[in-house]
gemmi code that builds the backbone of each chain (N, CA, C; Angstrom):
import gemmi

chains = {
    "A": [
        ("UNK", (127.104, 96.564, 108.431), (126.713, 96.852, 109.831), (125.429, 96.109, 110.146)),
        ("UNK", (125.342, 95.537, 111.084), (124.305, 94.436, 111.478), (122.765, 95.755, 111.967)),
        ("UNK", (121.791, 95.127, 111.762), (120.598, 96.082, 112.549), (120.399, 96.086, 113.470)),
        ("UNK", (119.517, 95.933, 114.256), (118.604, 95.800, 115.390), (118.324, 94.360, 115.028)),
        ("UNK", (118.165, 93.804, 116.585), (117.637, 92.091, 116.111), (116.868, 92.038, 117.319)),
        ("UNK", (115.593, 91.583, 117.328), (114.920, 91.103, 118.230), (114.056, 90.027, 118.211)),
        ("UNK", (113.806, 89.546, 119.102), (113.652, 88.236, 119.529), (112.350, 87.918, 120.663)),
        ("UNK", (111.230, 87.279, 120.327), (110.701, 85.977, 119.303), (110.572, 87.133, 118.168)),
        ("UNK", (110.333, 86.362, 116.941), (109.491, 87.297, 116.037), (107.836, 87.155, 116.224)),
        ("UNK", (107.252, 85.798, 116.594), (105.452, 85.835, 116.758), (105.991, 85.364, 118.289)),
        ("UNK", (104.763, 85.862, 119.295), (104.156, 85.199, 120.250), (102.829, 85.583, 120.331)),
        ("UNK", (102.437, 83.804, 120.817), (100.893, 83.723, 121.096), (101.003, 82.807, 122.452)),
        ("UNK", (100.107, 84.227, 122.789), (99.938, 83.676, 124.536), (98.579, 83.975, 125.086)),
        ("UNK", (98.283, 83.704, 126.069), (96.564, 83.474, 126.782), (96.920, 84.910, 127.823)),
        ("UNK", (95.182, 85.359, 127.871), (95.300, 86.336, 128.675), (96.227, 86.387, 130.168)),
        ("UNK", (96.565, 87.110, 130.684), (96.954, 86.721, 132.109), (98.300, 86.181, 132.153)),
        ("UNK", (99.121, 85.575, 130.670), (99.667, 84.954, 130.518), (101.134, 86.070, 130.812)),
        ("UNK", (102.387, 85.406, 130.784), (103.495, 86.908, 131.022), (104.655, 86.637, 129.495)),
        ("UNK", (105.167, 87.768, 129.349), (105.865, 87.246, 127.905), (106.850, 88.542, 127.972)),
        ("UNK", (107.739, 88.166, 127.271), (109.246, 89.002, 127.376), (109.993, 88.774, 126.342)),
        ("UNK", (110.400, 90.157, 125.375), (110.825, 90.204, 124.164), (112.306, 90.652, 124.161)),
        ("UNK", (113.107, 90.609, 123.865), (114.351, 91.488, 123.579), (114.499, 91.848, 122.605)),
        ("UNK", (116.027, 92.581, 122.905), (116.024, 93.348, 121.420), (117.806, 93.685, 121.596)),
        ("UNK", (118.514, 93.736, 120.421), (119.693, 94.082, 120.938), (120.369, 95.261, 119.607)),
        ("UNK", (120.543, 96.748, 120.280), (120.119, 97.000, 119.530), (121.810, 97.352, 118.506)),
        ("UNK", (121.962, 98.351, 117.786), (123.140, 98.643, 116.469), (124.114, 99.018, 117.284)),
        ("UNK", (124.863, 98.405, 117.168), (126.686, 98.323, 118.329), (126.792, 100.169, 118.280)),
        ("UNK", (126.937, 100.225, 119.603), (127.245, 101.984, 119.861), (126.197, 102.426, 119.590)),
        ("UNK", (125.086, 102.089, 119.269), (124.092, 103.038, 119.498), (123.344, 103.168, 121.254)),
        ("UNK", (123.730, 105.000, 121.414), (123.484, 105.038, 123.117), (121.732, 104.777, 123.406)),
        ("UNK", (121.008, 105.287, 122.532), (119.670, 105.593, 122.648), (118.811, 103.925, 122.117)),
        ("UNK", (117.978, 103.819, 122.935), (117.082, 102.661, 123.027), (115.277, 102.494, 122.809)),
        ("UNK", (114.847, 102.541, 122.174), (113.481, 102.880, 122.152), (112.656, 101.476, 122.073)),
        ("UNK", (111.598, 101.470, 122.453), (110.536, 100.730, 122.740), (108.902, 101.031, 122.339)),
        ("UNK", (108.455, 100.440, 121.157), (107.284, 100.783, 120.742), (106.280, 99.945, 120.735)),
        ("UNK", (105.128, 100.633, 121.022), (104.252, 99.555, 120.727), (103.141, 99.691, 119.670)),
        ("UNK", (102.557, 98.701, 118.055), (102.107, 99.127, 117.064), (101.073, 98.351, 117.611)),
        ("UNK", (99.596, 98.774, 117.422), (98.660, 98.545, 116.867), (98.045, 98.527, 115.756)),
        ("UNK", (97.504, 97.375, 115.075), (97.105, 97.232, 113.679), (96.521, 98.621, 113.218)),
        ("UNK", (96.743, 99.310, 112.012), (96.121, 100.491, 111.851), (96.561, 101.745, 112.610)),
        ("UNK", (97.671, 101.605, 113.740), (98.264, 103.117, 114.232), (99.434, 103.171, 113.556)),
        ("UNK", (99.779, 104.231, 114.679), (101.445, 104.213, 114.016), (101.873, 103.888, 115.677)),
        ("UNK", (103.415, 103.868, 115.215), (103.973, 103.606, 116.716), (103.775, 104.549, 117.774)),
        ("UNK", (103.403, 103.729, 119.013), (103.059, 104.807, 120.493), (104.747, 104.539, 120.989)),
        ("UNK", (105.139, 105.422, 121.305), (106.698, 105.012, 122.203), (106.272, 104.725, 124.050)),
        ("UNK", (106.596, 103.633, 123.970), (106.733, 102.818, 125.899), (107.430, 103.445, 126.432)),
        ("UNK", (108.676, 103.191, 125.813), (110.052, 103.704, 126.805), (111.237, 103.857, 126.245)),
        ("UNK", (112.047, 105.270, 126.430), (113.691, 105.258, 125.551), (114.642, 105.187, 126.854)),
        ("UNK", (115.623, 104.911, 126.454), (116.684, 105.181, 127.079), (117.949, 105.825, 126.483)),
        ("UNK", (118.349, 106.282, 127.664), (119.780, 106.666, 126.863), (120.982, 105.968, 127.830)),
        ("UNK", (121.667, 105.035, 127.192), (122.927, 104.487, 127.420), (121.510, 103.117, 128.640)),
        ("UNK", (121.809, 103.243, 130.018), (121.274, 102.257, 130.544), (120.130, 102.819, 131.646)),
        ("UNK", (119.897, 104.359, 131.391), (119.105, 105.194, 132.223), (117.968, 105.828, 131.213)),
        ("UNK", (116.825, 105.762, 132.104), (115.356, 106.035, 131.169), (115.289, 107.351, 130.653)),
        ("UNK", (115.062, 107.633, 129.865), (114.618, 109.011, 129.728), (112.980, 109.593, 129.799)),
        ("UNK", (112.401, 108.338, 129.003), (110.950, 108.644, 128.830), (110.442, 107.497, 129.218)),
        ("UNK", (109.638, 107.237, 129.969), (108.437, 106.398, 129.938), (107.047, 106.407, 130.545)),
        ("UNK", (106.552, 108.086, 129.989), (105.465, 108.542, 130.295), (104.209, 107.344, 129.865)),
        ("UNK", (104.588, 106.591, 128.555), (103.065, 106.075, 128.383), (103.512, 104.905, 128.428)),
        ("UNK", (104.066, 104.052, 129.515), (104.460, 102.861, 129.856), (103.278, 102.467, 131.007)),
        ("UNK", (102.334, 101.282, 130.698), (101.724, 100.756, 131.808), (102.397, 100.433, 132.449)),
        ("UNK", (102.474, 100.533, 133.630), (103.834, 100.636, 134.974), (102.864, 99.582, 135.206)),
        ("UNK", (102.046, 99.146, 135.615), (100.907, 98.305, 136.345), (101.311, 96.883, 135.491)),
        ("UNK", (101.796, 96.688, 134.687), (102.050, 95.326, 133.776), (103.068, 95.232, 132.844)),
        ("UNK", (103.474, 96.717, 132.406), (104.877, 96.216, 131.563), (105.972, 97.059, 132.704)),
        ("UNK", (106.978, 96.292, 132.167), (108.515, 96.549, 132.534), (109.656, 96.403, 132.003)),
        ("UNK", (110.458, 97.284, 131.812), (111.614, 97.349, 130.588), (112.874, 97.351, 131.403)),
        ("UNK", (113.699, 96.619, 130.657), (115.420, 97.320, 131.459), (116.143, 97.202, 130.622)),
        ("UNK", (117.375, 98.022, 130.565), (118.381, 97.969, 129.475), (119.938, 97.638, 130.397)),
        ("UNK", (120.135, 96.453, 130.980), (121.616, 96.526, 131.408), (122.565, 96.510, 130.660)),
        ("UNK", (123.590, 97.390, 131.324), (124.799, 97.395, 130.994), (124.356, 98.849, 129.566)),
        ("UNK", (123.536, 99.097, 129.072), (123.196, 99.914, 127.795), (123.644, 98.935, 126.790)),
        ("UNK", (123.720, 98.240, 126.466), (122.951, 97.527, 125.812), (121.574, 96.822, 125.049)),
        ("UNK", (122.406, 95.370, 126.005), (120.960, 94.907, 125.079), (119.376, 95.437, 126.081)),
        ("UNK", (117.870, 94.792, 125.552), (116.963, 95.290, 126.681), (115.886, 94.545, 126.454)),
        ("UNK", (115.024, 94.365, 127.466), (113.667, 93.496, 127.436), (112.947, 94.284, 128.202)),
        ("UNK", (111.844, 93.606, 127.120), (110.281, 94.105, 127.594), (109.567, 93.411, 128.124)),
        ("UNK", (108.836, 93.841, 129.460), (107.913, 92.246, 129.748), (106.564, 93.228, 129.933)),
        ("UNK", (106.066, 92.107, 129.669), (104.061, 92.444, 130.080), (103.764, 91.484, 131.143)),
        ("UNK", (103.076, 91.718, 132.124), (102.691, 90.308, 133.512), (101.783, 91.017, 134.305)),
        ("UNK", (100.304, 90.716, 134.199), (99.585, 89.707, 133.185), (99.749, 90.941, 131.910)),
        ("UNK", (99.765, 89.934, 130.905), (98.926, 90.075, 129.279), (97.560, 90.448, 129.062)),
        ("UNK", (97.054, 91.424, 128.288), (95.704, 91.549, 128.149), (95.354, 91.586, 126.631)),
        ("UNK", (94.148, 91.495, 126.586), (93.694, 91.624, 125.339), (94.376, 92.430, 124.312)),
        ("UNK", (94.263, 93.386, 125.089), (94.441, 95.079, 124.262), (96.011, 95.168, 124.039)),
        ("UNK", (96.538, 93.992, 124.709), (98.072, 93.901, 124.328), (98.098, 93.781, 123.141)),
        ("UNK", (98.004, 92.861, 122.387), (97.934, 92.554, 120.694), (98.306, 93.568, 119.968)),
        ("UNK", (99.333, 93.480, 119.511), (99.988, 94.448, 119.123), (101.746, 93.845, 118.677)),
        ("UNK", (102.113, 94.559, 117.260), (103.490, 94.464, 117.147), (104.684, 95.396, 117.947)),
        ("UNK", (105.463, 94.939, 118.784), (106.613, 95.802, 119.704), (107.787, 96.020, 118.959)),
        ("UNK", (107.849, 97.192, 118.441), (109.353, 98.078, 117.758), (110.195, 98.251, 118.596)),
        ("UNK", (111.063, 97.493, 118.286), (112.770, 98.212, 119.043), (113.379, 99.271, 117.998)),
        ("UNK", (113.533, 99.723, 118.211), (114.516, 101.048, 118.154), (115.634, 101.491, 118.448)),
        ("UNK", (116.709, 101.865, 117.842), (117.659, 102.649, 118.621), (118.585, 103.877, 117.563)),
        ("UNK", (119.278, 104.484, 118.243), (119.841, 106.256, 117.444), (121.225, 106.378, 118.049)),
        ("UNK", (121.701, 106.644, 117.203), (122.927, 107.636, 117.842), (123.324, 108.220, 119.116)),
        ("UNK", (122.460, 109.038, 118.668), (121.800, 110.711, 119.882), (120.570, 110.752, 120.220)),
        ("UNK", (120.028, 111.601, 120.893), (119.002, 111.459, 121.598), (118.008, 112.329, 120.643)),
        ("UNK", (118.590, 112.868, 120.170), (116.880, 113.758, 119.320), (117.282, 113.994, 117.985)),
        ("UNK", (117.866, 114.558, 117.063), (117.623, 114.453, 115.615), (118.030, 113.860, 114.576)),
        ("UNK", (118.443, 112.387, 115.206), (119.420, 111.465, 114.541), (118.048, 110.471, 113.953)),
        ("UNK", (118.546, 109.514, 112.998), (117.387, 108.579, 112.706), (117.443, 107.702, 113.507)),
        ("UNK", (116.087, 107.215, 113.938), (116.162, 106.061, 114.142), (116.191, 104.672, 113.620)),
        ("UNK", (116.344, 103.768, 114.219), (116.785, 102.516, 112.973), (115.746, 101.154, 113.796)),
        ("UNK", (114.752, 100.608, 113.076), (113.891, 100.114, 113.572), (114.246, 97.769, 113.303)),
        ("UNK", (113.924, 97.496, 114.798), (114.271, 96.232, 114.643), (113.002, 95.577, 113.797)),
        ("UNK", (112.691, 94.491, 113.283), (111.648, 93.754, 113.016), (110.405, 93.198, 113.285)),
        ("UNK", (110.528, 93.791, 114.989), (109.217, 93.799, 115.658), (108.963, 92.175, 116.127)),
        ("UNK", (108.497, 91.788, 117.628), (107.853, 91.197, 117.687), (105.842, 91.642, 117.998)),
        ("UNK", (105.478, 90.012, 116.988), (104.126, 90.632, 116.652), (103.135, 89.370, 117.708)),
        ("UNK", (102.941, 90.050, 118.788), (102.365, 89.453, 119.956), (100.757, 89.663, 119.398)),
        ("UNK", (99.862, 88.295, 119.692), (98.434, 87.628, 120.167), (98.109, 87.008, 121.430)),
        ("UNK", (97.480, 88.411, 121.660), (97.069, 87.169, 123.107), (95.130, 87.124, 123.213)),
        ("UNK", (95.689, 85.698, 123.429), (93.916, 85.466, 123.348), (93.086, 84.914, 124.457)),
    ],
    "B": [
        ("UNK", (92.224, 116.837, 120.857), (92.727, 116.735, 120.216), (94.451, 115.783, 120.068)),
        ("UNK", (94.982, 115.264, 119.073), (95.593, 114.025, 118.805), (96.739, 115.056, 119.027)),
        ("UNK", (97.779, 114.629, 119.283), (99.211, 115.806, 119.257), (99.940, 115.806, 117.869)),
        ("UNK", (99.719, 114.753, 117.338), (100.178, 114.514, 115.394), (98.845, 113.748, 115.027)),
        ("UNK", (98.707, 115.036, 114.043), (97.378, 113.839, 112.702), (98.131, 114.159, 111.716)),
        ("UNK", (97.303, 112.903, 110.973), (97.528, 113.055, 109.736), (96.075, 112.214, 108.577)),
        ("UNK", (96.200, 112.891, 107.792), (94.799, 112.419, 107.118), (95.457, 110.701, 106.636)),
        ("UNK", (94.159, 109.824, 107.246), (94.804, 108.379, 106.863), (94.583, 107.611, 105.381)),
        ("UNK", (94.180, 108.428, 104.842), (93.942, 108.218, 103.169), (92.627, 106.834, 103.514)),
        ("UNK", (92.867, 106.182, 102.769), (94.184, 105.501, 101.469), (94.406, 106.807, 100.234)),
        ("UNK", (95.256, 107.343, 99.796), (95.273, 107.946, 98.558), (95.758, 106.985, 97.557)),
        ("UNK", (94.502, 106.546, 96.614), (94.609, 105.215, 95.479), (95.223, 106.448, 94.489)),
        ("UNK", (96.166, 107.022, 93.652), (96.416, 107.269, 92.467), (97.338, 106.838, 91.407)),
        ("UNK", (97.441, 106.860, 90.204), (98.088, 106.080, 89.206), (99.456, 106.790, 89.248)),
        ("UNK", (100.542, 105.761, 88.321), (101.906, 105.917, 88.488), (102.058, 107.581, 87.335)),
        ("UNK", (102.875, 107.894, 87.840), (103.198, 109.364, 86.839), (102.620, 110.694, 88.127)),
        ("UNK", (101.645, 110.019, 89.412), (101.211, 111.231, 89.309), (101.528, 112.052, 90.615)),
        ("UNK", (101.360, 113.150, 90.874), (102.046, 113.831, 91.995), (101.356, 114.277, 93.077)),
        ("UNK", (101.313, 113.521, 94.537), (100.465, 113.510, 95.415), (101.136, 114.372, 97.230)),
        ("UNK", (100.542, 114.679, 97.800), (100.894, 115.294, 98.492), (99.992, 114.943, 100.171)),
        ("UNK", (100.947, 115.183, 101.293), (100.096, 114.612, 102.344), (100.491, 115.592, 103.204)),
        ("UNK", (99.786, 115.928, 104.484), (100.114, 116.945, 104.842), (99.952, 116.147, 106.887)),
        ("UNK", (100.490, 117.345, 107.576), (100.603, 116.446, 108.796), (100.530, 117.539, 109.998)),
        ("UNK", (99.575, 117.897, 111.184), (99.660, 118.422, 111.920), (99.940, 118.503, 113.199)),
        ("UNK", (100.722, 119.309, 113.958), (101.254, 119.181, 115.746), (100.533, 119.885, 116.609)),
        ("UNK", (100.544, 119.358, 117.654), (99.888, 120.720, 118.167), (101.258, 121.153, 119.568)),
        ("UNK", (102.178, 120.721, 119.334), (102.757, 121.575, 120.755), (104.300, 122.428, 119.903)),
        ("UNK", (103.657, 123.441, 120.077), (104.605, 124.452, 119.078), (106.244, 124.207, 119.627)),
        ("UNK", (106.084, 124.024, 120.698), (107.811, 123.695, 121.310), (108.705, 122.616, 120.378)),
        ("UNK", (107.886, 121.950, 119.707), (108.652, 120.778, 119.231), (109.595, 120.842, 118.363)),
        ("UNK", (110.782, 120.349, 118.144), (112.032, 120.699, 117.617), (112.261, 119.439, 116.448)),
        ("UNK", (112.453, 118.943, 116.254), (111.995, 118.020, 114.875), (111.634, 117.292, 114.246)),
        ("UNK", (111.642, 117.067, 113.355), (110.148, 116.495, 112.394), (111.156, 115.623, 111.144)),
        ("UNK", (110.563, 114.656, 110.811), (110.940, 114.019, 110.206), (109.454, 113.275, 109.437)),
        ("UNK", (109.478, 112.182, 108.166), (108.518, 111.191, 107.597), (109.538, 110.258, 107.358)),
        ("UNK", (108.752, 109.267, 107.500), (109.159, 107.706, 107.934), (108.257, 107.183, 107.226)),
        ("UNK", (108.469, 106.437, 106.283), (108.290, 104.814, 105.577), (107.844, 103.401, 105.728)),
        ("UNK", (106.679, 102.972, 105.699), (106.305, 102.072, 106.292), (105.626, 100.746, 105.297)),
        ("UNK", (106.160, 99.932, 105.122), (105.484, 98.851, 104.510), (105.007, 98.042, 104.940)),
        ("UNK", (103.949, 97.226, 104.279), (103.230, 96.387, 104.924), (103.821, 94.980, 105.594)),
        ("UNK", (103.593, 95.397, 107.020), (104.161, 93.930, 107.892), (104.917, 93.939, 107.631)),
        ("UNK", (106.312, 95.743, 107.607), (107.921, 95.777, 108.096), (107.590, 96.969, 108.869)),
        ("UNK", (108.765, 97.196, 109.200), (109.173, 98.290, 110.039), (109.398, 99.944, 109.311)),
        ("UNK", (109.160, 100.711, 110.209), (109.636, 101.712, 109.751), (110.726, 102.461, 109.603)),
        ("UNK", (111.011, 102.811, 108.026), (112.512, 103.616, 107.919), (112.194, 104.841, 107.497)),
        ("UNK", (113.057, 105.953, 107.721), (113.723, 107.236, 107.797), (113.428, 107.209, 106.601)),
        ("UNK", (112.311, 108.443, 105.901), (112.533, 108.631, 104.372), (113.151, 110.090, 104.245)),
        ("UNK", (112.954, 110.679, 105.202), (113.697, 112.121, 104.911), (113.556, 112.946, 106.193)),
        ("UNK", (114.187, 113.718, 106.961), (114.233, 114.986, 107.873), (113.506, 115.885, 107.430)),
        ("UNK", (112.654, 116.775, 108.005), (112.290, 118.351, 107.627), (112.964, 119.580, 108.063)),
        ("UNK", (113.518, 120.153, 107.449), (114.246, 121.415, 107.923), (113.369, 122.240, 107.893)),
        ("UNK", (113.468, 123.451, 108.642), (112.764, 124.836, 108.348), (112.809, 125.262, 106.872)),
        ("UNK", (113.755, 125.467, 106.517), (113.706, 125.390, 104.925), (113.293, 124.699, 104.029)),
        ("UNK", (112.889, 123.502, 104.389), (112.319, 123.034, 103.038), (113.866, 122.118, 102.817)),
        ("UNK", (113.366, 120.941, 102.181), (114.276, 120.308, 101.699), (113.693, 119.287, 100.508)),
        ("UNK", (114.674, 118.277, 99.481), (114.376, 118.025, 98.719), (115.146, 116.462, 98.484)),
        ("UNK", (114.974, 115.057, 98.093), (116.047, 114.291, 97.767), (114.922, 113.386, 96.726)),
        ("UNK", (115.393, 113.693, 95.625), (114.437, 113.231, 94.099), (113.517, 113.655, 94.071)),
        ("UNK", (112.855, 112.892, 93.963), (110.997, 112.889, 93.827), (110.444, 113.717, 94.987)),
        ("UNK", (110.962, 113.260, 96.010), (110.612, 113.922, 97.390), (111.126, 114.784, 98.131)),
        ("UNK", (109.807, 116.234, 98.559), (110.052, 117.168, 98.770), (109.273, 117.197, 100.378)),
        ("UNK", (109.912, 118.242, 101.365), (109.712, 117.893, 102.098), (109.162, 119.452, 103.431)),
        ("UNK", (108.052, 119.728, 103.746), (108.626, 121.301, 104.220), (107.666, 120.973, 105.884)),
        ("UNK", (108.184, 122.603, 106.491), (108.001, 122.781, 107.483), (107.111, 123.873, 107.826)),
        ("UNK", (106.097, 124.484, 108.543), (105.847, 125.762, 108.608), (105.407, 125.357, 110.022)),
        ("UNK", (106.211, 126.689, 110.591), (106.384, 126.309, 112.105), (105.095, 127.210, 112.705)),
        ("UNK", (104.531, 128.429, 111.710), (103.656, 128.785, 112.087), (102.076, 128.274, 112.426)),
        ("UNK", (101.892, 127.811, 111.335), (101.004, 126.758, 110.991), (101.354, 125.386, 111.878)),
        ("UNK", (102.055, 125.212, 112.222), (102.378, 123.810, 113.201), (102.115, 122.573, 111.947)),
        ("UNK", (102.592, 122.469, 110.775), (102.455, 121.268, 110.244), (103.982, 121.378, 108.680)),
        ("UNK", (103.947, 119.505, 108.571), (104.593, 119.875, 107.683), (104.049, 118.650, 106.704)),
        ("UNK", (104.583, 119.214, 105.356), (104.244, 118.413, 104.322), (105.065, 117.640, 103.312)),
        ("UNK", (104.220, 116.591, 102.718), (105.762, 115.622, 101.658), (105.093, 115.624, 100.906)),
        ("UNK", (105.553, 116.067, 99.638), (105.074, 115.792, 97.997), (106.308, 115.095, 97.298)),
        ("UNK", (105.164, 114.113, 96.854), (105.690, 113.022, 96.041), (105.453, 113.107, 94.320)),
        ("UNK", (106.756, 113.606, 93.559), (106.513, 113.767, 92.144), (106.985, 112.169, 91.544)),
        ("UNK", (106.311, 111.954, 90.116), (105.738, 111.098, 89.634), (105.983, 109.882, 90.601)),
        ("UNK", (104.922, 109.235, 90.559), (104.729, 108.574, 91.469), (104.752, 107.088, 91.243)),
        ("UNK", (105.312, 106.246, 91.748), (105.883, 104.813, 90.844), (105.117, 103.609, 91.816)),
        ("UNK", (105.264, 102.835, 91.532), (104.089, 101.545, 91.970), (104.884, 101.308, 93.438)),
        ("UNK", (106.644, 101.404, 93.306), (106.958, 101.220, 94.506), (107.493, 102.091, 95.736)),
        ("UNK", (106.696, 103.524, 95.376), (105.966, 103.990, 96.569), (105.272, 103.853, 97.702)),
        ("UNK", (103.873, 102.699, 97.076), (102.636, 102.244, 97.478), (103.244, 101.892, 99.308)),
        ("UNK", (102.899, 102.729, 100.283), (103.131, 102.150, 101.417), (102.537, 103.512, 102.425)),
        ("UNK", (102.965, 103.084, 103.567), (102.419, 104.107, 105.100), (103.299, 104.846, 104.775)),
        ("UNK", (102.373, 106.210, 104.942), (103.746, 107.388, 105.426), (103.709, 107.956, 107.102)),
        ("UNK", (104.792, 107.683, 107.560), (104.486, 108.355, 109.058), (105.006, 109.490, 109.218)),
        ("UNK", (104.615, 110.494, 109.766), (104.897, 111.572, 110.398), (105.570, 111.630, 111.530)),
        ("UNK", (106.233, 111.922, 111.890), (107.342, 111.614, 113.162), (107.461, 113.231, 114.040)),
        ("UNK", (107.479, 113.679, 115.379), (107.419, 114.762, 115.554), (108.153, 114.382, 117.129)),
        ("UNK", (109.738, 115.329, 117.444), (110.094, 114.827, 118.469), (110.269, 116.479, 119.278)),
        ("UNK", (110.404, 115.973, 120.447), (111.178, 117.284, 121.043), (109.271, 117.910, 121.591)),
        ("UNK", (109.936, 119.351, 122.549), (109.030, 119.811, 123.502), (108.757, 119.537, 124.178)),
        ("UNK", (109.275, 118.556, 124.767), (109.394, 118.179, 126.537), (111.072, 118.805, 127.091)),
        ("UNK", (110.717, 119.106, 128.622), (111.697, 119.184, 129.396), (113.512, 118.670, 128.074)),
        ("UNK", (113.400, 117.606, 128.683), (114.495, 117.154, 127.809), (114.583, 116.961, 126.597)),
        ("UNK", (113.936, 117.384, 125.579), (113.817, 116.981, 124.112), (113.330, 115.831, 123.463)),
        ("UNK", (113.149, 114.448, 124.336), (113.063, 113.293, 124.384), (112.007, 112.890, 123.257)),
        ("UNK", (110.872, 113.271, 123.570), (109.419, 112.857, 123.399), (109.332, 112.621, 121.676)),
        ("UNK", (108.900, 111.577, 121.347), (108.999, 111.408, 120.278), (107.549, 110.900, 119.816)),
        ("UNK", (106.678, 111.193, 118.700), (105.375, 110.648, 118.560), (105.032, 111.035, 116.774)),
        ("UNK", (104.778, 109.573, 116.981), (104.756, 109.231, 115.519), (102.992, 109.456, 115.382)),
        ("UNK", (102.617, 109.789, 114.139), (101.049, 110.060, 113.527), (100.916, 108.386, 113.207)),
        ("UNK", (99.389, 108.425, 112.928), (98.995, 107.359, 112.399), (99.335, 106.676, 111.126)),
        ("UNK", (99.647, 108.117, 110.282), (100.267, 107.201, 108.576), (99.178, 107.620, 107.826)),
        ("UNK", (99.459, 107.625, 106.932), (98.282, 108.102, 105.651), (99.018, 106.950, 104.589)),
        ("UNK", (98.018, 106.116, 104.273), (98.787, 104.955, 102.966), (97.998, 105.371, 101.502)),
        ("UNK", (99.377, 105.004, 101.049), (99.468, 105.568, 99.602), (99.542, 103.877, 98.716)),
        ("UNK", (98.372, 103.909, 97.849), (98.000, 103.267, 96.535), (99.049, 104.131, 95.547)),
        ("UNK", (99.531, 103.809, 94.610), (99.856, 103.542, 93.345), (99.732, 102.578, 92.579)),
        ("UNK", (98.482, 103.301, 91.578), (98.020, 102.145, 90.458), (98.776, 102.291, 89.000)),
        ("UNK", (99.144, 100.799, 88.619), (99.418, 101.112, 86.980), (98.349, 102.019, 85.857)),
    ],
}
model = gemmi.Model(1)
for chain_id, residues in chains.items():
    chain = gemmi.Chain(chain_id)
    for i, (resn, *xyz) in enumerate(residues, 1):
        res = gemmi.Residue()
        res.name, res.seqid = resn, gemmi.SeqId(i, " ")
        for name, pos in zip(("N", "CA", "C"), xyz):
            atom = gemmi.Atom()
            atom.name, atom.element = name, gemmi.Element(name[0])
            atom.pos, atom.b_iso = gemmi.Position(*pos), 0.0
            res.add_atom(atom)
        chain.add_residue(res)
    model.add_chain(chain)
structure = gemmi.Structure()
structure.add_model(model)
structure.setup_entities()
């Protein structure tokens, strides 16, 4: 069974700059997650979905990022502008079900912006 | 206060030996808990669920106390390829169950 695959694995981009990751996630999996790591945290969750409708995206900067999942499928993340404090590796994610299933984590793209 | 801590170590100890990490919530509504696996510059995987009961798969033991709002993983003898992040995972207690929030990780040394 194939994983999660997402796509770039590095970007380096300039402040202000805009950048957009995908992710596609384990065939039939309804649930979609979106993380963002900072060196030294653990993952903050952006945004889940279930099938092609949001469920959560309480700690999503609405002001610069934006996510969509068409069709429930595949999904991208964009940041526009980029900031410093972006720097950070972005976890895709996705589950089964919506709450006590595992989740299964893509490879992360590991964004610099300088 | 953080909604999941967890003490971030490093806990450096040698192989054979049996270490334990412990992890706290603060929104009693929350419905389950899991620790997650983390190596350096990969991703994180599923090392085990927490049941109310207590659960167990080898080395690793795993519990819950819902009173106390925390749960804990003990790791018996302890082997070099342990050495990694442990995350704490804590979902549920919102409206829809959704909310999912991972702790910072406590990393574990294992020395020869």
């Amino acid at each position: 069974e194939a994983g999660v695959a997402q796509s770039p694995r590095y970007k380096i981009i300039e402040k202000r700059q805009s950048v957009a990751f995908w992710c596609n996630p384990i065939s039939g999996h309804a649930t979609l997650y979106w993380y963002q790591q900072i060196l030294g945290q653990g993952p903050k969750l952006l945004i889940q979905f279930q099938n092609n409708g949001v469920v959560d995206d309480s700690q999503l900067p609405k002001d610069r990022f934006s996510a969509e999942r068409l069709k429930g499928v595949d999904s991208t993340l964009k940041i526009q502008p980029a900031k410093l404090e972006d720097s950070a590796v972005y976890l895709c994610a996705s589950s089964s079900r919506k709450g006590e299933y595992e989740q299964f984590f893509g490879p992360g793209t590991r964004l610099t912006v300088l | 206060r953080k909604e999941v801590e967890q003490d971030p170590g490093p806990f450096n100890v040698p192989e054979g030996a049996t270490v334990a990490f412990n992890c706290t919530y603060s929104n009693s509504a929350s419905q389950s808990f899991f620790w997650y696996r983390q190596d350096c510059r990969k991703e994180p995987k599923l090392l085990m669920s927490v049941y109310s009961s207590g659960n167990e798969d080898g080395r690793f033991t795993a519990q819950l106390n819902r009173a106390s709002q925390y749960i804990s993983l003990l790791i018996r003898d302890s082997k070099l390829s342990d050495s990694a992040t442990y995350l704490c995972v804590v979902k549920g207690g919102d409206t829809g169950g959704f909310k999912t929030i991972f702790g910072a990780g406590t990393r574990l040394f294992v020395k020869a």
